[in-house]
N, C-alpha and C positions, 0 to 999 in steps of 0.2 A: 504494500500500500504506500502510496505517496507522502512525503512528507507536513505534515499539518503546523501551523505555526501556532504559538502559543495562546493569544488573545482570539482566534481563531477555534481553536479546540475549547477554551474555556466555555466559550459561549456553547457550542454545542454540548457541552457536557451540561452547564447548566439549563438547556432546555426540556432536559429529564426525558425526550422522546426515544434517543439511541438507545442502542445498546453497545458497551464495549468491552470486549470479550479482555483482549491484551489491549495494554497502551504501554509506548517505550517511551518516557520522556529522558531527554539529552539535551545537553549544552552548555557552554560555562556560566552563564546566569541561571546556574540550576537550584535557586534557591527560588524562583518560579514555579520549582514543581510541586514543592510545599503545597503553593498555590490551588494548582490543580486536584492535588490528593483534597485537602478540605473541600474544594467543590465537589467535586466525586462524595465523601461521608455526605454533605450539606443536602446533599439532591438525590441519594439513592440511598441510604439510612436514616429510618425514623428516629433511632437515637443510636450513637455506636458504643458498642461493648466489647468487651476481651475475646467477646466469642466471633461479630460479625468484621471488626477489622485487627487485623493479624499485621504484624509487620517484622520482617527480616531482612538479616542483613549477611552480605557477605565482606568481611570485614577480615585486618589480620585478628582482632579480640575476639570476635565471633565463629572461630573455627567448625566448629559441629554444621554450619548453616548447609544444607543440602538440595537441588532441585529435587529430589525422588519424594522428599517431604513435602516441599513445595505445592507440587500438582496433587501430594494425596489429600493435601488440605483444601485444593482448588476444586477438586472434587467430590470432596465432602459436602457443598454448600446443595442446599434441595429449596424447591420454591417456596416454601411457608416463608413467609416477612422475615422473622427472626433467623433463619435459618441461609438465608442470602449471605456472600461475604465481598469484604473488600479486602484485598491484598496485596501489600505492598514489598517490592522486593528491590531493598536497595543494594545499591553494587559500589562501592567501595574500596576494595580490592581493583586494582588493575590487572593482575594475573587471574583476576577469575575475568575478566572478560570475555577472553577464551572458550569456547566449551568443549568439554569433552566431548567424545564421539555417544558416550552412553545419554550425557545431558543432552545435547543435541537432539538426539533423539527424542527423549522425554521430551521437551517443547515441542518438537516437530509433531510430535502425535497430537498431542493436545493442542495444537494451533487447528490441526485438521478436525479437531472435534470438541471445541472448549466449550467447559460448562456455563450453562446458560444464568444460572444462577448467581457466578463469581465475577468478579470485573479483577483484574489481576493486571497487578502495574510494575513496571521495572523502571527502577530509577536509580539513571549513572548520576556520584555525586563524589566529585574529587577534588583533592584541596593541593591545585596542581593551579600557574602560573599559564597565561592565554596561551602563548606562544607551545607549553606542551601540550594542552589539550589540543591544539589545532593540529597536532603532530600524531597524539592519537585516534582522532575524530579520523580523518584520511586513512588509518592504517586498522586498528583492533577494533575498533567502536562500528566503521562502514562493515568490517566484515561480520562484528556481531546483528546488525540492522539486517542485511541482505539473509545471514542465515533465519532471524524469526521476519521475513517476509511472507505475509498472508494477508486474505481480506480480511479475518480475524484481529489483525492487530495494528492498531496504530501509533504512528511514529511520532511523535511531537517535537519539533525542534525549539527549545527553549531562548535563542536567540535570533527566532525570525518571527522579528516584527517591524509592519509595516506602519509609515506614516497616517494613511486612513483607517486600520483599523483600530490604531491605539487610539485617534479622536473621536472614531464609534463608541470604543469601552470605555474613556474619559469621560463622554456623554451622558453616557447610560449608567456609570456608575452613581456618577454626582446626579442625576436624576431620580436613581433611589432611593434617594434619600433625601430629595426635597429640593434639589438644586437645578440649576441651568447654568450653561457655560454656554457665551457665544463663541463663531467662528473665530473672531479678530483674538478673542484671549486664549484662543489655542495656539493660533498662530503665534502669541506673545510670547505665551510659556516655552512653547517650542524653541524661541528664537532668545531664549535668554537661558535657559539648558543647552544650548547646541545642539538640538536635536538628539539629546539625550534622553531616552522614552526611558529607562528603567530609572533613572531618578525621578523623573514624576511621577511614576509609577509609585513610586517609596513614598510621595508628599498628598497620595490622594487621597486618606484622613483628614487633612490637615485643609485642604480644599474643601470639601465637603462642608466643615465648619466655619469656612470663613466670613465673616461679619459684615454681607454685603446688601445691597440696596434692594429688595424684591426678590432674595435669593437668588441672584444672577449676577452672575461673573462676568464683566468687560473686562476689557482689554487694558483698561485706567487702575483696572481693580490687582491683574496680575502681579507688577511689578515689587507692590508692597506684601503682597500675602507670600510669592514665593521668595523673597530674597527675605521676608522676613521670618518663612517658614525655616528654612534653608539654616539662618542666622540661629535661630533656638533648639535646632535637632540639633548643630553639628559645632557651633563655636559655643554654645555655650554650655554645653556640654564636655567639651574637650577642652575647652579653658576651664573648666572645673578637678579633671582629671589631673593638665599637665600642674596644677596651682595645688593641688593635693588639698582641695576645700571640699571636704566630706556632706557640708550641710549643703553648699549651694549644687553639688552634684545630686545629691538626693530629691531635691527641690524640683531640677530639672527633671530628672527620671520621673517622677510622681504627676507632672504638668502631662508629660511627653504622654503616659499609661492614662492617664483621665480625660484625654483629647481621642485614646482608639488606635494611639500609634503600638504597634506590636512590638515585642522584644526581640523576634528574630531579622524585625527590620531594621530597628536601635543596631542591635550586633551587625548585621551585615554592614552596615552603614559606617560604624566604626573600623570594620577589617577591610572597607574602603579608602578612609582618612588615611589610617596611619601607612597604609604600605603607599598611597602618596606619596607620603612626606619620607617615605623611607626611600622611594625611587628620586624623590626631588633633592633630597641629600647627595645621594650621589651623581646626581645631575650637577648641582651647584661644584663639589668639588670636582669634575670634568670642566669646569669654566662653562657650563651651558648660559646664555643669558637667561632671565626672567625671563622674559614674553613669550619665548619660546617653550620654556618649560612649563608654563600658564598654558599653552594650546596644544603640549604633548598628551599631559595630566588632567585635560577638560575641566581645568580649574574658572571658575568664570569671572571677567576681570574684576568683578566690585569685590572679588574677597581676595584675589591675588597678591595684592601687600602685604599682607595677614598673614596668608598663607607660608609664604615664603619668607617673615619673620620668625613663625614659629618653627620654622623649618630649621634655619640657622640655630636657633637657642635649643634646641632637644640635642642631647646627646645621645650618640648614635645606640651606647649600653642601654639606656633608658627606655627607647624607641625602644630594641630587638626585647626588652623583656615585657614590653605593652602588648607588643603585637603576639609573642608568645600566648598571654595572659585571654586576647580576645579573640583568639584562634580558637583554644580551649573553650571559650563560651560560645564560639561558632558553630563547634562539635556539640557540643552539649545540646545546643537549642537546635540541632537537627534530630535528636535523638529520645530526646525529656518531655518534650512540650512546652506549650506558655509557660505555663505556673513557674516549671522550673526556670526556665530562661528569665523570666521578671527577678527570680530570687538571686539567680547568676550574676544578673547585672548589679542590684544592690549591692550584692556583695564585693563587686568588681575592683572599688579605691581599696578599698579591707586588703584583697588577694594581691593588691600592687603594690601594695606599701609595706605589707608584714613578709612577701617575697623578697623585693629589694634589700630590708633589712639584715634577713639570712645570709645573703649573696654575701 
């Protein structure tokens, strides 16, 4: 089956008429698929339990994980409501990319005859640098895709998305929830992101709520909601971190969680910044000029002084043991849930400053 792009496939999933047997999501903004998995419980379980969403992993920590268990458990699901499953099967592991000739199999059959009952998802999620995943994607990843090729199963590509349809789901989201956005303030956001669709993506909470004239968004309206949305996720937050201020870190975090913004968008958001500012360090010591390093790093010019102060003043020890620290709560919040992920973050100055200590 052809490849489906992400804002694309959402919406058909949540139109709750398909059915989908297998679904592959891939891509490096594979924090997307999150995404998707919730829509999927959201539109095809009345409530999810230990019993109708299952999730494994092939992991180096999760050794035991097996396909032969996999499909016995895909099989097991029968039509009664409760008895339906969702299943998620994340990959992790790069040597399991691979498959055996026996797995192989095992999927190959079950593609040819999958239970009608189970919706069963695989999802590559690697904490690998763009330039290698673009190296795997071409080489172990196409050849895993072509081998579970069926009408059965679809392909999701997590990093294709188009200019129209992210301003269909920009639309319709902020519609659901009481709003309207015109043409010209798409066009705005667009042109002051740089046509960066997965950071607005990050800030459509935050849009949703914004304090506008008739619940509609112009183009007048843009400039101040996103650069000052932008300004309270991300500088004021990280100027609380790198200043080691416990209260006004907390403060922020607590604004951030009572506006709808998520923890795993917080972290993503943050394992954003810092490996910025970690590429932008050694861009400066290359002698790269500013402006250029502003338009490598899609830094946007109203914060590029800033940027590239606090860049100079982090010491490089500092920086590798933050990004160590928000890596770990990267994993976690793929693996815990919310709940956990909100307690992660809390705890986040705690783990950075009682670590440094030891060091």
């Amino acid at each position: 089956m052809p490849d489906t792009s992400f804002l694309d496939f959402l919406k058909r999933v949540k139109g709750g008429k398909e059915t989908f047997p297998v679904t592959v999501l891939f891509g490096y903004n594979e924090f997307l698929g999150d995404k998707i998995i919730r829509t999927f419980c959201d539109t095809f379980l009345e409530e999810k339990t230990d019993f109708n969403f299952r999730r494994y992993y092939f992991d180096p920590e999760y050794s035991d994980t097996g396909w032969e268990d996999i499909i016995s458990e895909a099989n097991s699901a029968s039509f009664f409501v409760q008895s339906r499953k969702i299943i998620v099967v994340t990959i992790r592991d790069q040597k399991k990319i691979s498959l055996l000739k026996y797995d192989k199999d095992l999927l190959t059959a079950y593609l040819k005859k999958p239970n009608p009952n189970t919706t069963l998802i695989i999802y590559f999620s690697f904490d690998i640098i763009k330039d290698d995943y673009k190296t795997l994607r071409k080489g172990k990843l196409a050849t895993f895709l072509k081998s579970v090729s069926s009408p059965n199963c679809f392909h999701v590509d997590l990093d294709a998305i188009n200019e129209t349809q992210f301003k269909q789901y920009v639309a319709s989201y902020l519609k659901e929830g009481g709003m309207s956005i015109t043409a010209s303030a798409l066009d705005k956001i667009l042109e002051i992101k740089e046509e960066d669709f997965l950071s607005v993506l990050h800030q459509l909470p935050r849009l949703a709520i914004a304090d506008v004239q008739d619940k509609s968004i112009d183009s007048e309206d843009v400039e101040q909601i996103v650069t000052g949305v932008e300004s309270h996720s991300i500088w004021d937050l990280t100027d609380a971190i790198e200043a080691d201020d416990d209260r006004k870190y907390l403060k922020v975090l607590k604004y951030l969680f009572m506006h709808g913004i998520e923890a795993t968008l917080i972290i993503g958001t943050l394992v954003t910044h810092y490996n910025k500012i970690y590429i932008a360090k050694f861009l400066l010591k290359s002698n790269f000029p500013v402006q250029e390093i502003g338009k490598a790093l899609g830094q946007h010019p109203y914060f590029l002084n800033k940027f590239i102060d606090i860049t100079r003043r982090f010491s490089t020890k500092r920086l590798k043991h933050i990004i160590n620290i928000i890596y770990e709560l990267d994993y976690e919040s793929k693996t815990r849930g919310e709940a956990s992920s909100r307690l992660s973050l809390l705890n986040f100055t705690f783990r950075s400053r009682l670590a440094a200590e030891t060091r």
